[in-house]
N, C-alpha and C positions, 0 to 999 in steps of 0.2 A: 733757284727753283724755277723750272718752265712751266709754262704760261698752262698747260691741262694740272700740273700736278697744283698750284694753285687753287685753279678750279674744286679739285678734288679736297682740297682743304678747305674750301668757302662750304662743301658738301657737307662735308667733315664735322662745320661749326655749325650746320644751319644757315648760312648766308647766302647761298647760292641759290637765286629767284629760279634759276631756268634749271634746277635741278626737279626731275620726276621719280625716276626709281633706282633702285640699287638692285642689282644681279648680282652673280656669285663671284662673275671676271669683269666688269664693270656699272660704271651708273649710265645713263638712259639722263640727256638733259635735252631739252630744246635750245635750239639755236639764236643765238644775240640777234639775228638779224633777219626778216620773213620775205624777202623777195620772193623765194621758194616757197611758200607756204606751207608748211608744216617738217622744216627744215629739223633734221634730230642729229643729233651727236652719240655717239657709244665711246663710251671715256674708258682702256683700260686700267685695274688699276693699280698696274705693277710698272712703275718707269723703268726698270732694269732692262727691257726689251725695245731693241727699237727695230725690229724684223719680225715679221709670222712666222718665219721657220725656225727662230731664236727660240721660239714654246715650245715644253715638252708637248708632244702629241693630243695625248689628254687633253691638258687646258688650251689648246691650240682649237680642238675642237669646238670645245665647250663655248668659248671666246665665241667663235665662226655660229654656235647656233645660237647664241644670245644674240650676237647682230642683225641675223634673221630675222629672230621676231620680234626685236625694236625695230626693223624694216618693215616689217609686216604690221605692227602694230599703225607705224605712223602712216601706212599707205590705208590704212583702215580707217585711221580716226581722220584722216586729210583729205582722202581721195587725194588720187593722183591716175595719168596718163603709163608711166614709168617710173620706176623707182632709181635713180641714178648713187653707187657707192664708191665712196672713197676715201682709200689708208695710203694718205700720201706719207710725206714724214719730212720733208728738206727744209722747211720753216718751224715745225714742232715736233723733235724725233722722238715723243710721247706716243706709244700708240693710239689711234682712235678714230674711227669712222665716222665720215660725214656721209647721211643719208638724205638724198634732195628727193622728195616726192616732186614729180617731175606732170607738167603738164603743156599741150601743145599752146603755142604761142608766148612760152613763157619768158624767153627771152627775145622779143621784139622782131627789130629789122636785125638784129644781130647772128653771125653764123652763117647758117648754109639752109635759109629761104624761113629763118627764125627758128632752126632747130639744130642743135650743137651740145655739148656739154657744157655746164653752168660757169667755166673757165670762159666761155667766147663772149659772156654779158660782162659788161664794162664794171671793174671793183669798185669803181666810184659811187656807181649807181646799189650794186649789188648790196654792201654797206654803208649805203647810207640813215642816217639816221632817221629818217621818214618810215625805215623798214623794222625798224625797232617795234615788239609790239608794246603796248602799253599794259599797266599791269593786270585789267581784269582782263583784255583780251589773254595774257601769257596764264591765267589761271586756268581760264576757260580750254585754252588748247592741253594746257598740264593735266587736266581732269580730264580731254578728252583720252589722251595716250594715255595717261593710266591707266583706262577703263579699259580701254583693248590690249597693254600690257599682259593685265588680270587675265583675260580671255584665253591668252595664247598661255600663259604658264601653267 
């Protein structure tokens, strides 16, 4: 089993801390690690696809405006400069969006005058265990996105 559809099973049982909400083409979790502050995930949640063009049209859509406004949500509940999106797939061919609310300076001396994509901040740093929130911070942000969830639906 890869490592989202997991996820989707910890959802599944109730075990999943960093899970927020569930949509009709996936769940809405925050992310393991807060460099980014207010870092979200959009988990699809059908593994049979590991392309966007692989979706019927329909749910291809629907997918795309659900990402929206868990993008919109988190750039509301976070603030952010930018909102930066990404459905890569060569490490987890699960589909699923990483949303970085993105703000200036965020990544350091790093990149091109400390502005770049969240790839040019060093993974050591990025994941480190310092960036973990702890649990009433990870409440407090869950209840924030929830609330602006609610809003946009």
């Amino acid at each position: 089993m890869c490592l989202i559809c997991e996820r989707i099973e910890m959802i599944k049982n109730g075990e999943n801390p960093y899970f927020v909400k569930e949509l009709k083409t996936g769940y809405v979790v925050i992310g393991d690690n807060q460099h980014f502050y207010g870092y979200t995930l959009f988990l699809y949640k059908n593994h049979k696809y590991t392309e966007l063009y692989q979706i019927n049209m329909n749910e291809r859509l629907e997918f795309m405006k659900e990402m929206t406004i868990a993008a919109q949500a988190a750039a509301n509940a976070f603030g952010c400069d930018k909102m930066n999106y990404e459905l890569l797939g060569m490490g987890d061919t699960h589909l699923h969006w990483h949303l970085y609310p993105r703000r200036d300076g965020d990544i350091g001396n790093y990149g091109n005058h400390g502005r770049g994509p969240v790839w040019w901040y060093p993974m050591e740093k990025m994941y480190a265990d310092d960036n973990c929130p702890k649990r009433e911070e990870l409440e407090h942000m869950k209840d924030k996105l929830n609330s602006e969830l609610e809003k946009l639906l």
